[in-house]
Each structure stands twice: as C-alpha cells, then as structure tokens.
N, C-alpha and C positions, 0 to 999 in steps of 0.2 A: 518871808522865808526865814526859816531861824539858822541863827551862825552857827557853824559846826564848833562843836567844844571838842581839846584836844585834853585826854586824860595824862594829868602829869605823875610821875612815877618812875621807877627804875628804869633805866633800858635791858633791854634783853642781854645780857655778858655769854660769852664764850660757855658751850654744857658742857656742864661735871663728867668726868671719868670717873667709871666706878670701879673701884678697885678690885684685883681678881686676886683669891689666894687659894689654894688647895689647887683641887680638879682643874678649874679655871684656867690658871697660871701653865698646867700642861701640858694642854689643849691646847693653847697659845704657842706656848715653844713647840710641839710638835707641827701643827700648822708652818710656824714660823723654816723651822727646819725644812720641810719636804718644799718649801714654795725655793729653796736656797738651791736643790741638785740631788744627785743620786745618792743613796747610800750606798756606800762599802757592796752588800750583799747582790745588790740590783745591778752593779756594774760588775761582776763576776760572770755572773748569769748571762750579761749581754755580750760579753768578753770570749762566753764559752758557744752561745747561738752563733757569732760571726765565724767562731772558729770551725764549726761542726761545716755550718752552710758555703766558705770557702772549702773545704776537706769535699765535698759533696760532689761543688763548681768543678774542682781541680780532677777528681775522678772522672766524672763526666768531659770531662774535654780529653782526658787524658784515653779516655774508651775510644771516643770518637776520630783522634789522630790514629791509634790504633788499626781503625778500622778502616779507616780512609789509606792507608799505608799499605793494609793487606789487599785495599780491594784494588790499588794500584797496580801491586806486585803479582796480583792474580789476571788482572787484564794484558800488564805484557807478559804472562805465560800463553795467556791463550793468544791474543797477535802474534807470538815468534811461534807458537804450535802449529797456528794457520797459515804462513807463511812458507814453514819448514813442510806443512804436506801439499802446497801449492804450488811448491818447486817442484818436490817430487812426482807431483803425478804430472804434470808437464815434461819433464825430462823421460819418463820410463814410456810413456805416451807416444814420444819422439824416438822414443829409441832409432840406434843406427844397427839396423842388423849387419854388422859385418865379419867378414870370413878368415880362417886361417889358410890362405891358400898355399901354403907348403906344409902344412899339417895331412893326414891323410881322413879322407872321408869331409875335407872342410871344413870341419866345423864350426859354429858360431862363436864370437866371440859372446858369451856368456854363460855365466855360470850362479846356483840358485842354493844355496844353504838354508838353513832355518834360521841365521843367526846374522844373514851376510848375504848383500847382493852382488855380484859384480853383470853392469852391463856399459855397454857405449853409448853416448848418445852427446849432442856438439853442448858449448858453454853456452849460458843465454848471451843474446847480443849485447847488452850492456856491459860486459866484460872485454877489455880490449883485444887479450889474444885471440879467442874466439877458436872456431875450430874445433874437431871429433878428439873425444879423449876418451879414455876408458875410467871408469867410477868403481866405487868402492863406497857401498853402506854398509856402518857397522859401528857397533858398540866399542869407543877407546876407552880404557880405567887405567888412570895412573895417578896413583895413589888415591887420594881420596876424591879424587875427581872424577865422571861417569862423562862421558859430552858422547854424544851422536852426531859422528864425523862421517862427509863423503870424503874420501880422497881420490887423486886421481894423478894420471899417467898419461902421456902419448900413446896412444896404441900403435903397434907395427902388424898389418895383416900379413906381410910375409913371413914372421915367425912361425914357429911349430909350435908355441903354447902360449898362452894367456901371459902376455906382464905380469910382474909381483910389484908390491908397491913400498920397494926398502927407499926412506927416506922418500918420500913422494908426497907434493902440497894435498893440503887437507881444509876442509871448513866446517867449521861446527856449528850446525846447523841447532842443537839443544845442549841444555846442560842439565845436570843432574838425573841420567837417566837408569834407569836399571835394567830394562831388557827389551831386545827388541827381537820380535815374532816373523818371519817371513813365509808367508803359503805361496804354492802353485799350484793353479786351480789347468787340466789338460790330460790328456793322455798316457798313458804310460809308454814308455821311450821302447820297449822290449814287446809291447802289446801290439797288437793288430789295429788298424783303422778303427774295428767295431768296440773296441776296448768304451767303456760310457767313463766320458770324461771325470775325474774327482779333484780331492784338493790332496797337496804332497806336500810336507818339511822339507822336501831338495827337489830340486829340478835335474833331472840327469839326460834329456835328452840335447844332445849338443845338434842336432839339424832343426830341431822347429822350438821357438819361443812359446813360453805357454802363453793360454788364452787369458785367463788373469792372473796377476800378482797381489796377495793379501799383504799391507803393512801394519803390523800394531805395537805400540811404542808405551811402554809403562813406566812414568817415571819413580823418583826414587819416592819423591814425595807427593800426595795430592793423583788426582781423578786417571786413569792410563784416556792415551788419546782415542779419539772417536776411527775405527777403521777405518784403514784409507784402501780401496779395492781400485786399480789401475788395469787398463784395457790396454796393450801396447798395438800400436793402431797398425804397423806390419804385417801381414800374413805370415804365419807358420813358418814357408819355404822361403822367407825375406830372400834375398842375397844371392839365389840358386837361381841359375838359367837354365839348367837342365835338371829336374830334380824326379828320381827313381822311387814312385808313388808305392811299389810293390816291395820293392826294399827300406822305406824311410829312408833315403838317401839321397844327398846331394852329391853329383855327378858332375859339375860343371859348372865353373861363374860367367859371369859376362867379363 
C-alpha cells in the first residue's frame, strides 16, 4: 500500500474582494438602500390608499346606520298604523247605537262628516273607567303639529243634542297627518227603501246607521294608509223598539 503524500504549500487564506467603482458601487448602494425601508414617495402613496380605503369604510357604515334607522322608523310607522286602524274597526264595529230620547223623532246618537266621525261605542276593557262614551275622529293641527285624535265625552241620552267636546280628553292615535277621508256607503236618508245603496261624504240620516264606513288617512309624509272599510255590526233601526218602516222613523225605545 503506498503512503498517502500530503502536498505542502500555501493554505487557502480568506478570498479577495473585488473592488467596485462606477456602475458597481451604485448598484450597491441602491440594493443597500431599498433592503433599509420605504422611500419618501412609497409611503405617501400608502398614506393616501389607507386614507381613500377608511374614507370608503367610514361611507359605507355610515349608509348602512342610515338605513338601518329609517327602516326602524319606518316599521314603527307601520305598527302604530296598524294598531291605530285595529282599534278602530273594533270600536265602530261595536258601535252603541244609542238614542236622544228627549230630542224629537230619537235620533241616533251619530253623526258622519267627510272630515269627522262622531259615534258611541264603550272604552276597551284594559282601560280602568271603562264604560259608553261618545268619540270624536278627526284631524287636530296646532301649529306645526297634524296628530289624528279620538276624543271623547260622557254621552247623556236624555239631552236634545249631541255633546260638543270643549275641553274633552283626547288620544293621539298618529302623528303627522294631513287629511283624513271619511265615506258612507247606504241609503239616502230622504229616499225611499228602493233608493240602490252608494257611498256619501256626510251621513245625514240620524234613525239608521250606514252599512259601511270608508276610513282613509294620508299622512304628511310617506305612503297614505291602506283603506280601512268597517261593517258596524248593529242593524240600521239599532236602539228603536218600535220603528215606522213607512216613515223611516223611530217611534219608540225600550
């Protein structure tokens, strides 16, 4: 076996750097720079993306609270709208047909405008006094305010006319209203039995209630309400124990 011979000689020392000048050297520094952070110009630019993209954020939330607020304020319009014609066709439904018995000819305690209902009919039971009162629907404006108030009264059947209602409790059933519509759909009070029933702006016959009542209610702002058409579940001659089918005439109570 022959002995391994070791070549004697230099050792390998640390390699030469070669030196850069010109192009080299710029190349260098430029590398050098960009590996160090942003320049000036590149954080501008990032400065003005963050801005635009907050600006964007801040719109978009600011739509969405927007919208979320109206469709709030649009839902209790329509729950107090519903509310407010759930009472009413409940009440007029119920109506109390009652009489002026010292008035002459009887007549009913009610009376039918275009503009204004007046009829009787009791408080609902959740109300503590409870008891037959006389109503009042109708548009109040004072000053800038429109609210759709019933108000109401004790009725006395022994008077000879209808209550007024000075100073008399009220509830505001809407606000911001602008007009309200009232039909009666019946006979005419001067016509004959055969008279073919239609719709009227006033009710003028004081012995028979009409067969329906139209309500439609347009506020100041936003959609008018969906018609409210009420059936008052009484017969015509409510109230009358003796009633003059040839005269339209009430002749007699119980």
């Amino acid at each position: 076996m022959r002995p391994l011979r070791v070549r004697r000689g230099k050792s390998p020392g640390p390699r030469s750097v070669t030196k850069m000048s010109g192009d080299g050297r710029t190349r260098f520094r430029a590398t050098k720079s960009a590996a160090s952070g942003f320049t000036l110009i590149e954080l501008i630019i990032a400065l003005v993306l963050m801005a635009l993209i907050a600006s964007l954020m801040f719109g978009s939330l600011s739509m969405a609270a927007r919208s979320w607020d109206g469709g709030e304020a649009k839902a209790d319009e329509v729950s107090s709208m519903r509310q407010a014609q759930a009472f009413l066709r409940e009440q007029i439904e119920a109506e109390l047909p009652l009489r002026l018995k010292k008035a002459a000819e009887l007549p009913l305690m009610f009376a039918g405008e275009h503009d204004e209902l007046r009829y009787v009919a009791a408080m609902p039971p959740r109300v503590q006094e409870g008891g037959a009162y006389f109503f009042r629907l109708a548009v109040m404006r004072s000053g800038d305010k429109s609210q759709l108030v019933l108000e109401r009264t004790i009725p006395d059947p022994a008077a000879t006319a209808n209550p007024e209602f000075t100073a008399a409790e009220h509830t505001v059933l809407a606000e911001g209203i602008a007009e309200l519509r009232i039909s009666y759909f019946g006979r005419d009070a001067n016509a004959a039995d055969v008279d073919v029933p239609g719709w009227r702006d006033r009710w003028d016959d004081q012995q028979r209630l009409p067969l329906l009542i139209r309500i439609d209610v347009k506020p100041v702002k936003g959609m008018p309400w969906p018609t409210l058409v009420v059936e008052p579940r009484r017969a015509p001659e409510s109230a009358c124990a003796s009633y003059d089918a040839a005269r339209n005439r009430c002749v007699g109570t119980g």
